[in-house]
C-alpha angles and dihedrals in degrees: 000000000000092000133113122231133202113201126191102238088203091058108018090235135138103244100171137359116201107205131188104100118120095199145032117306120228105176148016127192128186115215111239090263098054095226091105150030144195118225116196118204139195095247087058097261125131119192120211111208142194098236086197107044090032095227130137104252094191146335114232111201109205101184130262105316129080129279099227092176154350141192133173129236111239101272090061081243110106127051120200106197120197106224140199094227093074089264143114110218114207101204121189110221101196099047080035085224134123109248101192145325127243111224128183105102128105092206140023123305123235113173142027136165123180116224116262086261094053097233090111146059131182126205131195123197140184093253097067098257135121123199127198118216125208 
């Protein structure tokens, strides 16, 4: 329905929707802190949001492939975005700027999680293959 939802796990109601995509949305990422969260969608758009105030921070256009996927280093900085393109984006949220792209895979990625100490990211992609980041 190419809204995000926000649902009270205590209750199992809706407490906030956060609209603006114009597509699907495939994932949705909190920072560490909960205050905000990434939303990936199929036009290749992901969607930064203020989890308090409800309100769209920026809107990161990753081409025209999809965003499969996203996840923030621990700062809440940085933004690694899994794209269809075969690549991993590393996005920083602060310079709104895109800082590198990981490249390695032969299809699009789909998934990706950084280590709980934040050295590594893995990323999984549609050709089999996994790739570890330092």
């Amino acid at each position: 329905d190419k809204t995000v939802s926000l649902w009270d796990m205590r209750t199992g109601l809706c407490v906030q929707t956060f609209y603006g995509h114009s597509n699907a949305c495939n994932h949705v990422a909190f920072n560490l802190t909960g205050d905000r969260l990434a939303s990936c969608d199929a036009d290749g758009v992901v969607r930064v949001w203020d989890v308090r105030m409800v309100s769209e921070l920026m809107q990161i256009d990753t081409g025209r492939y999809p965003a499969n996927a996203s996840t923030f280093d621990r700062s809440g900085k940085l933004l690694f975005i899994a794209s269809g393109d075969a690549s991993v984006k590393c996005f920083d949220v602060e310079k709104k700027a895109f800082v590198t792209s990981l490249e390695g895979h032969d299809d699009s990625v789909q998934d990706i999680a950084l280590d709980p100490n934040g050295r590594y990211l893995i990323s999984g992609s549609s050709d089999g293959s996994f790739r570890l980041w330092q």
